[in-house]
C-alpha positions as CSV (number, residue, x, y, z in Angstrom):
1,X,122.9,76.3,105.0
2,X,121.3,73.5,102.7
3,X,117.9,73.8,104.3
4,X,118.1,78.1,103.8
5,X,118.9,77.2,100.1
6,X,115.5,75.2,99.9
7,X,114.1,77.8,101.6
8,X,115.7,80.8,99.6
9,X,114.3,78.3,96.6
10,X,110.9,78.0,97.2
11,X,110.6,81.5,98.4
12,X,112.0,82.9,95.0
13,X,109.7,80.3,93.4
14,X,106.5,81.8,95.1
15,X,106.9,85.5,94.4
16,X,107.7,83.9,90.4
17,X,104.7,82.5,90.4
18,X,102.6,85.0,92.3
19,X,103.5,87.8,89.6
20,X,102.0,85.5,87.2
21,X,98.7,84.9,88.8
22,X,95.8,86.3,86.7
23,X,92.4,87.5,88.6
24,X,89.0,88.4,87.0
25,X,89.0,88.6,83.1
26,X,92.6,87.3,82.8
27,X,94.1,90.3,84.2
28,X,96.7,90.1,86.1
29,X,96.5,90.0,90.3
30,X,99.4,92.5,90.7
31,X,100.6,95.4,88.2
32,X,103.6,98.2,88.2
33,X,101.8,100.0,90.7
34,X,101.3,97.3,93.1
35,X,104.6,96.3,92.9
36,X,106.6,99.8,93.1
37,X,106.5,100.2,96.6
38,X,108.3,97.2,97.6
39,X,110.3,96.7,94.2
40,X,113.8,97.6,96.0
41,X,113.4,95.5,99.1
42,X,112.3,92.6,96.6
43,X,115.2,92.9,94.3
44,X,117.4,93.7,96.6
45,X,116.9,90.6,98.5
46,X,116.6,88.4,95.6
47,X,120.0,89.6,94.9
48,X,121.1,89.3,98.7
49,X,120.6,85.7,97.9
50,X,122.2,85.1,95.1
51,X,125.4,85.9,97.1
52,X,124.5,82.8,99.7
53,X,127.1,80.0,99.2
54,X,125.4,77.7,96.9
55,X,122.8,79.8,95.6
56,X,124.8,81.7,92.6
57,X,123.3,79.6,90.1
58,X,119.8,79.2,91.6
59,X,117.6,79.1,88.7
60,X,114.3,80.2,90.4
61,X,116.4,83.2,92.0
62,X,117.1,84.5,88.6
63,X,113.6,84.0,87.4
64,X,112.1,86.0,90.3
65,X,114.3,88.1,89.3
66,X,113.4,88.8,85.8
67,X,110.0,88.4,85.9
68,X,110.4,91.1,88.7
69,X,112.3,93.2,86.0
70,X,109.6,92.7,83.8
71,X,106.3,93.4,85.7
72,X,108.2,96.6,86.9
73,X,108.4,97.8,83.1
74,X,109.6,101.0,83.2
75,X,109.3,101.5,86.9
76,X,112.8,99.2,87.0
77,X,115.1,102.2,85.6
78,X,115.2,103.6,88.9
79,X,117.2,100.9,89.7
80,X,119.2,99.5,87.1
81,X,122.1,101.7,88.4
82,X,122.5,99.3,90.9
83,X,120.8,96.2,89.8
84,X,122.4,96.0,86.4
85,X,126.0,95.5,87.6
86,X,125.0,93.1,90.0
87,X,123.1,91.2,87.6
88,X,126.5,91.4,84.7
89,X,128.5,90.3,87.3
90,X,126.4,87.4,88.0
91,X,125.9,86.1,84.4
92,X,129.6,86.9,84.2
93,X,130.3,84.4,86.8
94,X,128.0,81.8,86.0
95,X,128.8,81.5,82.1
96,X,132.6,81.0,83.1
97,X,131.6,78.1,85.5
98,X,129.2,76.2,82.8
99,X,132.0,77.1,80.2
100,X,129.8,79.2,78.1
101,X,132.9,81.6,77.8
């Protein structure tokens, strides 16, 4: 299970950085539209692997996951039915571990 963990890690950490490249004029390489058709299977894995044992508090995880939430702008409502309890439940757990709570 460690080595999934680096993989789960770096894998998170690509599609992070990816949303962030920029193309011609500064744009940026991928928009809402791009991203739409694949935004569930994307969050829903992200989140898939956030369950893993060890990977609850995986740090580029959660970033792929925001920055996910936030290329999708208003494209993400169509999930937050499902995404948003998943994502309480995690900062739930994780502020009770670091004592936060």
């Amino acid at each position: 299970m460690p080595k999934l963990r680096v993989v789960h890690t770096y894998a998170a950490h690509a599609i992070e950085r990816v949303f962030t490249m920029k193309g011609e004029g500064s744009n940026p390489c991928f928009t809402s539209a791009d991203l739409q058709p694949m935004a569930e299977l994307i969050l829903n894995n992200l989140f898939a692997t956030l369950e893993q044992p060890g990977s609850s508090e995986n740090e580029y995880i959660m970033k792929a996951v925001m920055r996910t939430f936030s290329l999708l702008q208003e494209a993400v409502v169509p999930f937050l039915g499902v995404l948003l309890p998943k994502l309480t439940f995690k900062l739930s757990q994780v502020s009770k571990v670091s004592g936060l709570f």
